[in-house]
GUZALUM-836112 format. One record per residue (C-alpha): residue in one letter; x, y, z. Coordinates in Angstrom, 3 decimals, padded with zeros to 6 digits, m for minus. Each point is the difference from the previous one (the first is absolute). Example, Ala and Ser with C-alpha at 12.3 -4.5 7.8 and 13.67 -1.06 7.14 Angstrom:
BEGIN
   r       east      north         up
   a    012.300   m004.500    007.800
   s    001.370    003.440   m000.660
***
This chain:
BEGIN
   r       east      north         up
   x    005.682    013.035    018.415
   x    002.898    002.616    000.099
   x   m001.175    001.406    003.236
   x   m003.776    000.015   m001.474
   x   m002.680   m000.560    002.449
   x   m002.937   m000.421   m002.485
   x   m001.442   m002.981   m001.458
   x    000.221   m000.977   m003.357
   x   m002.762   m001.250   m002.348
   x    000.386   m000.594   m003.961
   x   m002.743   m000.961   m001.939
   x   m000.546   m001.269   m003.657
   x   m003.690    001.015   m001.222
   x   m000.956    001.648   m002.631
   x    000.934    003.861    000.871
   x   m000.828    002.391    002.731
   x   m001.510    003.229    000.095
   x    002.962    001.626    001.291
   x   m001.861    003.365    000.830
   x   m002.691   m001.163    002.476
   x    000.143    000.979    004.242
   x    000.623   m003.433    000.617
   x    003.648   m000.469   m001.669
   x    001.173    003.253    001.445
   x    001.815    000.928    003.297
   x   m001.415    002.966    002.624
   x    001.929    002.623   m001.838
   x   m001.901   m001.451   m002.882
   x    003.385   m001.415   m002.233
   x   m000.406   m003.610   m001.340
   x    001.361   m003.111    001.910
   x   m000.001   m001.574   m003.826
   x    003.901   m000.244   m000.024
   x   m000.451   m000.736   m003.560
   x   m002.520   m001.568   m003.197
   x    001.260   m001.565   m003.070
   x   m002.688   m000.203   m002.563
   x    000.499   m002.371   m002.628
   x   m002.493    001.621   m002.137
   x    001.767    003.207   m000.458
   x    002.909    000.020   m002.255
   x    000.802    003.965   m000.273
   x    002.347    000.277    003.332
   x    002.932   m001.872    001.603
   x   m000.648   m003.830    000.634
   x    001.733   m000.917    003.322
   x    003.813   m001.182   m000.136
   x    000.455   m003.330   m001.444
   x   m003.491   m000.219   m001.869
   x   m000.746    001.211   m003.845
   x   m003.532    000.996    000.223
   x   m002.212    002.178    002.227
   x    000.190    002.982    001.839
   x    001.310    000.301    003.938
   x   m001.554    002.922    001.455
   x    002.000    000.328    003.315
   x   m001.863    001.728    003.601
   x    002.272    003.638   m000.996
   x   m002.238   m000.076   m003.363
   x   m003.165   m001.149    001.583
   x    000.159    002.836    003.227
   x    000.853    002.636   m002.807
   x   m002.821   m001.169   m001.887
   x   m002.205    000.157    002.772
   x    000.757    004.049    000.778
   x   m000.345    000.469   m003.428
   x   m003.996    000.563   m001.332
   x    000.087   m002.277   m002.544
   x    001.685   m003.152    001.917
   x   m000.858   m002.670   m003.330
   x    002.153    002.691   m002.118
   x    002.912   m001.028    001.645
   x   m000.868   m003.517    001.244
   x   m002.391   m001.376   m002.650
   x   m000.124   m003.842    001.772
   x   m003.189   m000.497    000.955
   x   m001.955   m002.499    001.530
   x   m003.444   m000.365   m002.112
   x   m001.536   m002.956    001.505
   x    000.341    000.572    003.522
   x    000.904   m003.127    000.891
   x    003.758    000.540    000.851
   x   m000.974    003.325    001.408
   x   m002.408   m002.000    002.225
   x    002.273   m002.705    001.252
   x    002.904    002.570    000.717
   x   m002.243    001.890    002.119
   x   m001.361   m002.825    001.816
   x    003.545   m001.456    000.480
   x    001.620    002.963    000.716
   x   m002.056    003.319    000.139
   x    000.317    003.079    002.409
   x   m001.593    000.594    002.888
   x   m003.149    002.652   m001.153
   x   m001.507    001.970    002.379
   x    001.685   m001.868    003.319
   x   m000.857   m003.193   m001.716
   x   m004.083    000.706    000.080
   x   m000.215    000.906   m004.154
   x    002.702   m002.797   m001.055
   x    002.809   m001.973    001.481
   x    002.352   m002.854   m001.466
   x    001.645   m002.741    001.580
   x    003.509    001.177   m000.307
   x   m001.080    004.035   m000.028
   x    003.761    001.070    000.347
   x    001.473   m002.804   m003.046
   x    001.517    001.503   m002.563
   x   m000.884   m000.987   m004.158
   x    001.336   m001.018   m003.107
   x   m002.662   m000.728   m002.622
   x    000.403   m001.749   m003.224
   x   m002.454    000.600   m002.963
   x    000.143   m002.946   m001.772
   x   m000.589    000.205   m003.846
   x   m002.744   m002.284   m002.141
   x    001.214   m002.987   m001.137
   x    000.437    000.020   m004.068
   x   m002.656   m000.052   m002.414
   x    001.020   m003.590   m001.047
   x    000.106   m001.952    003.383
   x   m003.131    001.834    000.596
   x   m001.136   m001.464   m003.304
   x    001.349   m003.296    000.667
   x   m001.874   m000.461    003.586
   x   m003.263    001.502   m001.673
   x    000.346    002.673    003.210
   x   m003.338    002.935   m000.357
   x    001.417    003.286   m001.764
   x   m001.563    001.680    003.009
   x    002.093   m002.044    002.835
   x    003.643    000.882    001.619
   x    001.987   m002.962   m000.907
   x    003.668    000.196    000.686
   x    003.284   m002.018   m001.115
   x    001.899   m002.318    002.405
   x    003.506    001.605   m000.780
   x   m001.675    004.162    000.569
   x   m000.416   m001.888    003.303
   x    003.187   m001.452    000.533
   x    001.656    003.361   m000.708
   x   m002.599    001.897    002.452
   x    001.505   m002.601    002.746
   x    003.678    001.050   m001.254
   x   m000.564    003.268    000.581
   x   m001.431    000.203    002.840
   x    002.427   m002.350    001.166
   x    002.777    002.226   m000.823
   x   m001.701    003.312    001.516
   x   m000.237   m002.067    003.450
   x    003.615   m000.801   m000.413
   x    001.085    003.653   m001.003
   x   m001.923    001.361    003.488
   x    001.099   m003.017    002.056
   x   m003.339    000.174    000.995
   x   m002.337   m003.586    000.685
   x   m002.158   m000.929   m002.801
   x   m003.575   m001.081   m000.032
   x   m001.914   m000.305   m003.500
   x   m003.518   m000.621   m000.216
   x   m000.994   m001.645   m003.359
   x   m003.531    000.461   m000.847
   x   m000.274   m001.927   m003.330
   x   m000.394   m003.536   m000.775
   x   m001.068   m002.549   m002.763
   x   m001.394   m003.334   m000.308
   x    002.830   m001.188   m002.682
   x    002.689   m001.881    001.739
   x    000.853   m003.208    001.632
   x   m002.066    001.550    003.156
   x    003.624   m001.732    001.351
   x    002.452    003.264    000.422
   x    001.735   m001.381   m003.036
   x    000.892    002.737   m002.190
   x    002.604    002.973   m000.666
   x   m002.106    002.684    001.774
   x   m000.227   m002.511    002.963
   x    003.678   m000.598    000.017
   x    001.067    003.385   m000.147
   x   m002.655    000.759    003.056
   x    001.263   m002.957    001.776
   x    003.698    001.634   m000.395
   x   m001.175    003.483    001.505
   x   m002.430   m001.213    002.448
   x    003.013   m002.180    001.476
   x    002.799    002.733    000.375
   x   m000.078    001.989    003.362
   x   m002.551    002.708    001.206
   x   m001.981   m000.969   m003.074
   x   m003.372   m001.091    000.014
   x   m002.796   m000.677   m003.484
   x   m003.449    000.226    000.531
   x   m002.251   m001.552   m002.407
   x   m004.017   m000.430   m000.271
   x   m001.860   m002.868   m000.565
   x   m002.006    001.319   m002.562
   x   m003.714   m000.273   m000.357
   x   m000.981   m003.094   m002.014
   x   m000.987   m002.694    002.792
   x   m003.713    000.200   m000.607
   x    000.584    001.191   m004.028
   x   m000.587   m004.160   m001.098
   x    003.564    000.641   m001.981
   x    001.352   m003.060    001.728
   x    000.079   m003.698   m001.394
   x    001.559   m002.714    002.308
   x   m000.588   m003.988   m001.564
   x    001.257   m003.318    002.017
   x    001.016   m002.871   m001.978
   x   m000.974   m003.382    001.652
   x    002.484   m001.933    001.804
   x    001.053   m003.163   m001.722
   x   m001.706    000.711   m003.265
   x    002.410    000.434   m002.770
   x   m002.187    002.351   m001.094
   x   m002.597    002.313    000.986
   x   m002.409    002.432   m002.538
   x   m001.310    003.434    001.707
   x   m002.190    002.330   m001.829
   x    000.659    003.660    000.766
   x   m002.909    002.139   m000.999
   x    000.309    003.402   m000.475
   x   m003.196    002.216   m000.610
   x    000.807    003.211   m002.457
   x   m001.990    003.279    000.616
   x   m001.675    001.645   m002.995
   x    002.787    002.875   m001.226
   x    002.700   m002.212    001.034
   x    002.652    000.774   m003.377
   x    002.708   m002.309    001.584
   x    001.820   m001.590    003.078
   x    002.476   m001.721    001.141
   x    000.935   m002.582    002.092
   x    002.998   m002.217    001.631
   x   m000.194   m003.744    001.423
   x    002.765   m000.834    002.534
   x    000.903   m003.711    000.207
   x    001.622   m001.684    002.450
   x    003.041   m001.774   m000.955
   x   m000.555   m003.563    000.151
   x   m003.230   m000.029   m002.060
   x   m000.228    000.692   m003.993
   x   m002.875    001.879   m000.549
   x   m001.886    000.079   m003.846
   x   m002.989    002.259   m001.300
   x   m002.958   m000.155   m002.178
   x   m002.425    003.440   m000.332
   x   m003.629   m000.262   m000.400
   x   m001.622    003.150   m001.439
   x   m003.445    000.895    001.516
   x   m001.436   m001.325   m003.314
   x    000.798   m003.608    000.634
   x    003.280   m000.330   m002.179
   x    003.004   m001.355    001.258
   x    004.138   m000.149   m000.746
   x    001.355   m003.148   m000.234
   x    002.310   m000.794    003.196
   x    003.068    001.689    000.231
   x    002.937   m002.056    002.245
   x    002.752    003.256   m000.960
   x    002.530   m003.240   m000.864
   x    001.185    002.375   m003.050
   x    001.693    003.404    000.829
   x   m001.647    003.402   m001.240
   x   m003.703    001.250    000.786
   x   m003.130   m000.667   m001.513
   x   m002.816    001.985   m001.563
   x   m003.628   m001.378   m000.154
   x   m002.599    001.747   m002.277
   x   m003.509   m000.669    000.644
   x   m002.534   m001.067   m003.476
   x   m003.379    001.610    001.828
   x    002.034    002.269    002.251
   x    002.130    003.450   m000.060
   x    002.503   m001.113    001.987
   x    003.340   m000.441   m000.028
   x    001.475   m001.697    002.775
   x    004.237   m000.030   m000.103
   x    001.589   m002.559    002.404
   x    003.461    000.090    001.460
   x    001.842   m002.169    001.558
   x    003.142   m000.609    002.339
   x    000.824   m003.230    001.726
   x    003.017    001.247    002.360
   x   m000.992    003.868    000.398
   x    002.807    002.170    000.679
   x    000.007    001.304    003.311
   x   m001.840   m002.621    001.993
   x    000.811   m003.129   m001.991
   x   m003.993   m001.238   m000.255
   x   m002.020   m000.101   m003.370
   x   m001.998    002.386   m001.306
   x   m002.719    000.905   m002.591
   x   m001.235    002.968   m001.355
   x   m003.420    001.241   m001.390
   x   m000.522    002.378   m002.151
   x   m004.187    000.787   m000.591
   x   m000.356    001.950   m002.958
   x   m004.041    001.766   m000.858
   x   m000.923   m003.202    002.405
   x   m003.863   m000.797   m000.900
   x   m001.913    000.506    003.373
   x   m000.705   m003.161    001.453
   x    001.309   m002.712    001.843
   x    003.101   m000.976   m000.976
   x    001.600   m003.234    001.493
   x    003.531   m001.183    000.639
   x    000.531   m003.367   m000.638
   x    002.978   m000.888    001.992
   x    001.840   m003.448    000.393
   x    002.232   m000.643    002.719
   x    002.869   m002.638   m000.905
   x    002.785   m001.616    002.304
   x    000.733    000.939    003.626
   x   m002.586   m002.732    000.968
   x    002.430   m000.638    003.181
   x   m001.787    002.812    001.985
   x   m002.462    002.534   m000.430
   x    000.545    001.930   m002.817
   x   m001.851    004.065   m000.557
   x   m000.199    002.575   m002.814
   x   m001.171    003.528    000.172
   x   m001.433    002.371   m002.292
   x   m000.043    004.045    000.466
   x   m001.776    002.567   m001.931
   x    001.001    003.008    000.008
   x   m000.819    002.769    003.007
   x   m003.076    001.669   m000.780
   x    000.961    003.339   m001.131
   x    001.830   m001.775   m002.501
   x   m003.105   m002.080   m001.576
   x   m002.433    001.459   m002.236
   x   m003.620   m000.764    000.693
   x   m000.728   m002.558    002.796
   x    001.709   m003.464   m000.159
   x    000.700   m002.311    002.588
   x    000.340   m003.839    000.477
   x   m003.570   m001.790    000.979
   x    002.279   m001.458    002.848
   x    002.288    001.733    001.640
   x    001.829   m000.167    003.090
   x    000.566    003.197    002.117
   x    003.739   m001.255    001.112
   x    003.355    000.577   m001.357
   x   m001.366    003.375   m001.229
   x    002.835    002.039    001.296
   x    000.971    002.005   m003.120
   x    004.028   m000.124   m000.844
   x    002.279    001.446    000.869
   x   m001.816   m000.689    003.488
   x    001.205   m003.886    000.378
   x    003.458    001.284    000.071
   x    001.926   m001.645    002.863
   x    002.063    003.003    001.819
   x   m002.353    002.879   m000.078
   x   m003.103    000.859    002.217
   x   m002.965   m001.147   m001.447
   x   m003.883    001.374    000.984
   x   m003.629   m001.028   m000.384
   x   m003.035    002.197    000.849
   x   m002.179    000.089    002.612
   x   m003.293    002.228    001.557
   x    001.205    001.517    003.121
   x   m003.479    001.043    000.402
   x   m001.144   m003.553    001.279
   x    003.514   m001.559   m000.396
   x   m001.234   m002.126   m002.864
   x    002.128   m001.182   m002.711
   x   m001.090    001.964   m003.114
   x   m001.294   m002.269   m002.828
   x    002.042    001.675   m002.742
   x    003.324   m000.351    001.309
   x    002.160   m002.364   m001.157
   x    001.001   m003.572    001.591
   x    002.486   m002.586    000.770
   x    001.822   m002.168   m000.237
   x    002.876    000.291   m002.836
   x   m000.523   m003.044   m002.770
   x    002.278   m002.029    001.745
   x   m001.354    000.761    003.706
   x    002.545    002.588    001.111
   x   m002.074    002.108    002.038
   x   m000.878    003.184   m000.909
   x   m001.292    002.643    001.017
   x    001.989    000.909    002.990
   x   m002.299    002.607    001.509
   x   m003.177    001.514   m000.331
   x   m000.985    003.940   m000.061
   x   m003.036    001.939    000.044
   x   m000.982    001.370   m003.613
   x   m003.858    000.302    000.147
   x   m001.361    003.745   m000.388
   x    003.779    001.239    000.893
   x    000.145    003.765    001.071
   x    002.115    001.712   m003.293
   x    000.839    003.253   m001.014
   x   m002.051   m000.635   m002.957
   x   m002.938   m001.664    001.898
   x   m000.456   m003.420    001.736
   x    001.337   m002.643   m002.115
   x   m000.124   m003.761    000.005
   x    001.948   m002.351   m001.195
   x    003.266   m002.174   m000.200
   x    002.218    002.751   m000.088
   x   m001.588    002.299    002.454
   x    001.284   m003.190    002.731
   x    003.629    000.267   m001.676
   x    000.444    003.374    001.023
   x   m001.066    000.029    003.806
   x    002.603   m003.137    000.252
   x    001.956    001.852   m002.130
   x   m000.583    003.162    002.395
   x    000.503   m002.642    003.265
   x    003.672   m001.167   m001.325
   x    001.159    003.612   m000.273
   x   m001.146    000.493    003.240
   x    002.231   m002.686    001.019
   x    002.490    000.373   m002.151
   x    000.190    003.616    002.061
   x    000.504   m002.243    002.830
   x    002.288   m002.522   m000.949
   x    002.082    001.629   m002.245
   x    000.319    003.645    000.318
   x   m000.471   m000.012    003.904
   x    002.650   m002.465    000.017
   x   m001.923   m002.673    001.804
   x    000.085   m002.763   m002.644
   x    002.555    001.555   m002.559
   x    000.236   m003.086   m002.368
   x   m003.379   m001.132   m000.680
   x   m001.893   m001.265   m002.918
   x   m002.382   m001.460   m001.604
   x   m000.195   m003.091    001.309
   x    000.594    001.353    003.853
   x   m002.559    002.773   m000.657
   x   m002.480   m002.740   m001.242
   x    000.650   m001.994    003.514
   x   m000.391    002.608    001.530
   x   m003.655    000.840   m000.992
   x   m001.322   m003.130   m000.031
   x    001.043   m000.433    003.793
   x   m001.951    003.262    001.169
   x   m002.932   m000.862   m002.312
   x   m003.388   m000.505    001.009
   x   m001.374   m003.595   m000.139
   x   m003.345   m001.192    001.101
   x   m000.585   m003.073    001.692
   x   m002.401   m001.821   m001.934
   x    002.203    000.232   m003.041
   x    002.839   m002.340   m000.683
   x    003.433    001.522   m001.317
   x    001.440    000.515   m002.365
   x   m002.807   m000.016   m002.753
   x   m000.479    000.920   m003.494
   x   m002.319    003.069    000.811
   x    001.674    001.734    002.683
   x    003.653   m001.360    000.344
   x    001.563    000.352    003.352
   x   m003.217    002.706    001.150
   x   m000.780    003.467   m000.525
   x    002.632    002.479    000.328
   x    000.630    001.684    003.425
   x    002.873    002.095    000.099
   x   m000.422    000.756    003.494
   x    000.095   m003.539    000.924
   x    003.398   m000.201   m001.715
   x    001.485    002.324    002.032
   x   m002.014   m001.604    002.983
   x    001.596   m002.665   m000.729
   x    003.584    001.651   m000.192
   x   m000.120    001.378    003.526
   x   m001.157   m003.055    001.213
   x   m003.412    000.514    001.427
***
C-alpha cells in the first residue's frame, strides 16, 4: 500500500504484449511494473532466481519512447493468450470505455513468461511438439516471485492462473497446491485459478466397485484416434480398495492380470500390435497418501483399447477409481473413453483448497457452458466456488472463450475488492478464504437450482452483490 491508492493485479500467463493502448496509462507510460521472462537468458534474472530476465516498468516506458520498443524489451507475448487475459482482467479504459475496458482498468501488472518445460518430460508425457507445456517448479518460482514483488510494494496481491492439467489427484494434493495454499492464506492475498476446459472432452473415467463383493471387474474402454503416436494416463484409487489391471489391445489380445503385489513397473509388448504400453505403480502416493497407476501408450494401434480393472478389499463401503487422460491440447489425434463422466473435470491445480476456484458460464442466456469444467473434487470437497462469464469475452485481441477468459474477470473482480478492502483500508487483513466468502454471499443464484453444485458452485459471480451485501442492503 505505502500510501498507494491503486489496485493491484499480478498475473501468470504466458507473456504480454507490453506495447499495446491497453497496458498503458493516459500519458501513454506502462502500468506493467515489471515482466520476467523465463525464456530470455541475455539480461538480469530478478534477485534471488538464476535464470531469466526481469525487465522492470523504467526499462519498459524507455522502451516504449524509443522506435524500436522489442530492441530494448525483447519479451513478447506470441500467442496472445496472456496478452488476452491481462487485458480482460485488467486493461485501460479506451476511448471512455466504448473501444475497450477491463475489470480492474486502474490495477497495476507483473507478468511472468513462463518457459517450456524440457525436451524430456515433454518426451516422457508424449506432449505435441507444437503445444505450450510448462514445468510444475517454472510455476512454483513464477508464484515466488510474484509473491515477493507484492511484498517489496506492500501492495495486495491477486494472481490469476490460467493453466491447468488433467494429471493429479484432482484432490489439491501436490507441491504447486501447497505452495498456493501458503500464499493464498497470508493477508491481502488472493489466487485465482480456472477450471479449465475438459468437462465435455470424454477425458474422465469414474468406476464403482459393488458393495459387499470382495471383488468387482470394470472394463474401461478407451477409443484411439487415427494419428494418435502416444498417451498417457493416471488411475486414482481410493484407499481402502486394491485395484489390479489387465490391457486388451483392439486386436483381441490380452495381458495376463496384474495385482502390483511386487514393487517396480511393468512393460507389456503386444505380438500383432505396435504398442508398447509401460505401467507404473504406487500404492501410498506421496502427497495424498492414495494409490496410483500410470500409463504410458506408446505408437497405440487405433482402436478400442480396454482397461481391465479389478477392484480388491474395501468391501465395507462403496469403493471408486478414476481414470484421466490427458487435457486435450496435450493428446494427439482424438481419444477419449466410450464412457465418460463430465464430473470431477476441474483440471489441477483447480481442486486446491485455499484459493478461488472458477467454472464458465454464457452470460448471454446465463447458461452453464458445456466445456467448462465440473465438480466435485474426488473425494466430494466442493469445488468450484464460483462461476464467471467466459463465452465470446470482449479482448484486446478479439472475443475469446474459454476457461481462462472467466479467471480473469474474477481475477479483475478481487482486485476491485482488494482496492476496497485493503488499500482503502476497509478490510485491511483479508484473504483468500474471506475474499472467497465474500463472493459467494453477493452471488447470483436462481431459484430452481439447488446449491452448492458441481456446475456452478455457490452461483455466478456478482461483484456488485458483494458489496450489496457489505452495506447491508
Amino acid at each position: 500500500m505505502a500510501g498507494s491508492r491503486r489496485k493491484s493485479i499480478y498475473l501468470t500467463p504466458e507473456g504480454i504484449r507490453y506495447d499495446d493502448p491497453v497496458f498503458r496509462n493516459p500519458d501513454g507510460s506502462s502500468r506493467i511494473l515489471g515482466i520476467w521472462d523465463q525464456t530470455i537468458q541475455t539480461g538480469e534474472p530478478p534477485a534471488g532466481i538464476l535464470y531469466g530476465t526481469e525487465y522492470t516498468k523504467e526499462i519498459i516506458d524507455i522502451a516504449l519512447q524509443s522506435n524500436n520498443p522489442r530492441e530494448i524489451v525483447p519479451s513478447y507475448d506470441e500467442m496472445g493468450h496472456g496478452t488476452a487475459m491481462a487485458s480482460v482482467a485488467a486493461g485501460s479504459v479506451l476511448g471512455s470505455g466504448l473501444r475497450f475496458l477491463g475489470a480492474a482498468p486502474e490495477a497495476d501488472i507483473v507478468m511472468v513468461k513462463l518457459r517450456q518445460a524440457k525436451p524430456h518430460l515433454r518426451e516422457f508425457y508424449l506432449i505435441p511438439e507444437e503445444v505450450p507445456a510448462y514445468a510444475e517448479g517454472d510455476l512454483i518460482v513464477a508464484l515466488k516471485y510474484l509473491e515477493s514483488y507484492a511484498i517489496s510494494l506492500a501492495r495486495p496481491l491477486v494472481v490469476c492462473f490460467g493453466l491447468g492439467t488433467n494429471m493429479g489427484d484432482h484432490e489439491g494434493h501436490s507441491v504447486l497446491a501447497d505452495y498456493m495454499n501458503r500464499i493464498g492464506t497470508r493477508r491481502s492475498r488472493a489466487i485465482i485459478v480456472c477450471g479449465g476446459n475438459e468437462g465435455n472432452s470424454a477425458h474422465h473415467y469414474m468406476g464403482i466397485s459393488t458393495e459387499g463383493m470382495t471383488e468387482t471387474v470394470d472394463n474401461v474402454e478407451i477409443r484411439v484416434g487415427e494419428g494418435t503416436a502416444g498417451f498417457v494416463a493416471e488411475l486414482w484409487g481410493s484407499i481402502l480398495a486394491n485395484h489390479a489391471i489387465a490391457i486388451r489391445a483392439p486386436g483381441g489380445e490380452v495381458t495376463a492380470k496384474v495385482d502390483f503385489k511386487q514393487s517396480g513397473g511393468r512393460e507389456f509388448n503386444f505380438i500383432f500390435e505396435r504398442t508398447r504400453v509401460q505401467v507404473d505403480h504406487l500404492l501410498v502416493e506421496q502427497s495424498s497418501g492414495e494409490e496410483l497407476i500410470f500409463f504410458r501408450f506408446v505408437d497405440p494401434t487405433p482402436g478400442v483399447w480396454t482397461i481391465q480393472v479389478t477392484i480388491t478389499g474395501g468391501r465395507s463401503s462403496e469403493s471408486t477409481f478414476h481414470i484421466w487422460l490427458p487435457i486435450t491440447e496435450f493428446l494427439h489425434g482424438n481419444t477419449y473413453f466410450l464412457r465418460p463422466s463430465p464430473y470431477t473435470t476441474l483440471t489441477e491445480p483447480s481442486n486446491t483448497r485455499d484459493i478461488i476456484t472458477t467454472s464458465t458460464y454464457d452470460d448471454s442466456n446465463v447458461s452453464f457452458w458445456s466445456e467448462s469444467g465440473r465438480g466435485y473434487t474426488r473425494s466430494g470437497q466442493i469445488k468450484p466456488d464460483i462461476c464467471a462469464p467466459g463465452v465470446n469475452i470482449s479482448t484486446i485481441l478479439g472475443p475469446k472463450t474459454g476457461a481462462s477468459t472467466a479467471a480473469a474477470i474474477a481475477a479483475g473482480a478481487a482486485a476491485q475488492f482488494m482496492q476496497w478492502a485493503v488499500v482503502e483500508e476497509n478490510r485491511p487483513w483479508v484473504e483468500s478464504r474471506e475474499l472467497k466468502s465474500y463472493l459467494i454471499r453477493g452471488a447470483r443464484r436462481s431459484y430452481d437450482i439447488p446449491y452448492p453444485n458441481r456446475e456452478w458452485g455457490h452461483g455466478q459471480l456478482d461483484i456488485a452483490g458483494t458489496f450489496e451485501v457489505l452495506a447491508g442492503i
